[in-house]
N, C-alpha and C positions, 0 to 999 in steps of 0.2 A: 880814688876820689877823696878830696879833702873840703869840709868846710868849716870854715873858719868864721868870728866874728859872732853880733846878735843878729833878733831878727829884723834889725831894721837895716842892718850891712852883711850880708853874706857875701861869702866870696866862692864860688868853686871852683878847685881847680883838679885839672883832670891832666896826670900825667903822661897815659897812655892809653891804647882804645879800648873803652870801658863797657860797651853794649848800653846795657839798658841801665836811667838812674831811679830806683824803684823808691815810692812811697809806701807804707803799709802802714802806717798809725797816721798822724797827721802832722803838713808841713806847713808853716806860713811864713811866708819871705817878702819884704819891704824891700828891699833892695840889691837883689839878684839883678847878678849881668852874666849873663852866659852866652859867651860866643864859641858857637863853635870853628874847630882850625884843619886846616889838613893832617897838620899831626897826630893831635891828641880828638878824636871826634869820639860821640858818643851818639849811639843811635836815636835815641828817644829820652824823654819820662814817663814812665809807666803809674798810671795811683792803679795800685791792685785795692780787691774788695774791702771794704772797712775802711780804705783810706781816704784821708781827706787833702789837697795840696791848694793852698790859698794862694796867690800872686797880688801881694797890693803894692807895686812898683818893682825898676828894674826891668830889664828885658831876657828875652830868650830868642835869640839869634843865631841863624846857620847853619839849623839842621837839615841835613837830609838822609833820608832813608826812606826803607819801603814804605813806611807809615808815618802818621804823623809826629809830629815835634813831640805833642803831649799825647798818649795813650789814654783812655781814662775806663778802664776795664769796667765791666759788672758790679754792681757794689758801689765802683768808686765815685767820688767827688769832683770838682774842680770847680774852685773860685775864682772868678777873676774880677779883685778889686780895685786895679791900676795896671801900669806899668804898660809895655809893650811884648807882645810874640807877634817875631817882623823875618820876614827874608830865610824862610823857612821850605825846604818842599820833600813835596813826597810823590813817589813813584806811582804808587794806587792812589786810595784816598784818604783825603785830612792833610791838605798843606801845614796846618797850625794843631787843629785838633780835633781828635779821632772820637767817638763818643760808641764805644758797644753798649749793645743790648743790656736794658740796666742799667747803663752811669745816666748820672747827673752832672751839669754844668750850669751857673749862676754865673752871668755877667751886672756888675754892675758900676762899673767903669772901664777904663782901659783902652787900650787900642789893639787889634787883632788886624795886622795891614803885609802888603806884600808878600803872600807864601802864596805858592801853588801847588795843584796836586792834579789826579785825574778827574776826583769828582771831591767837591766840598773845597776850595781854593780854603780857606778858614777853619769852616766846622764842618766834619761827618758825623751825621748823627744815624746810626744804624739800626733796626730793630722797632726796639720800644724805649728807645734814649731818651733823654727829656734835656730841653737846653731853655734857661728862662733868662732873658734880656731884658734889663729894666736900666741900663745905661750903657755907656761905651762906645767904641766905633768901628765897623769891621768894615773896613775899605779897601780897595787897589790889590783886591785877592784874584788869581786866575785857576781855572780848572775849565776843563772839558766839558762838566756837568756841575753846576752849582758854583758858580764863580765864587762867591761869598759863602753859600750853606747849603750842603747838601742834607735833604731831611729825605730818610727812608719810608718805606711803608706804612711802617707801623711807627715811627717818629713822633716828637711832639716838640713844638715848640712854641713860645707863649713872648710875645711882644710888648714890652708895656713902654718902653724908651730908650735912647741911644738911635745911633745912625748904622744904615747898612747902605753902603754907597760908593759907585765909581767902581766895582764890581765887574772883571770879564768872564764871556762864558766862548768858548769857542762853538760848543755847537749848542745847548739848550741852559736857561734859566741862570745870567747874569748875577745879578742878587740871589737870591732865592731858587731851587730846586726841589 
């Protein structure tokens, strides 16, 4: 894995199959494009504990694996203050992103659109996750269970602005789960 450039043009490029792209201090990226390819695919990004991975532009396109595109373990972080995670999916759940027990996610722009999964087409939030929206748009997500978000038991998430919309659910809660 290489990247090149500042933070307002990053480039990655991944020459062979890389697994996981791990965060562990903190990343902020303007302008990330990452598509993934048949050749070179890379499972996920992982933000392990203490980590923080900001997205203020730029996309994240193409992944699929067991889980979602973005991981955001215990501990971790994830911002999202622009850019696009589009055309994403995952085999369980978290089409886009996967939220354990512990992490946090901040939206407050962006677009989070076409990824699927089993459950959470967009966001899994698991546990006692916390996901707070105060802008952006998470639309045209599909999944079995949470077309758009799937929120767990003991989940939490807090609405203040942004769109959740045009959402499918094959068998329960469209939008929202």
């Amino acid at each position: 894995i290489q990247l090149v450039g500042t933070s307002e043009d990053i480039v990655l490029t991944i020459s062979t199959s890389a697994g996981s792209f791990d965060v562990q201090g903190g990343l902020s990226v303007a302008g990330l494009e990452f598509t993934n390819s048949y050749w070179a695919s890379i499972s996920r990004f992982t933000v392990r504990d203490g980590g923080v991975f900001t997205i203020a532009g730029g996309s994240i396109y193409g992944v699929s694996a067991n889980s979602a595109a973005i991981m955001v373990e215990s501990g971790g972080v994830l911002n999202v203050e622009g850019g696009m995670i589009n055309g994403n999916s995952s085999y369980y759940n978290g089409g886009a992103v996967y939220l354990q027990a512990g992490a946090r996610m901040n939206m407050t722009d962006g677009e989070i659109t076409e990824n699927y999964s089993n459950a959470g087409g967009a966001v899994y939030i698991e546990g006692d996750a916390e996901f707070y929206m105060s802008g952006g748009t998470i639309s045209k997500n599909n999944a079995s269970y949470g077309g758009g978000i799937y929120i767990g038991a003991e989940g939490y998430m807090e609405l203040l602005d942004g769109a959740i919309a045009e959402n499918a659910s094959y068998s329960s809660g469209g939008g929202i789960y």
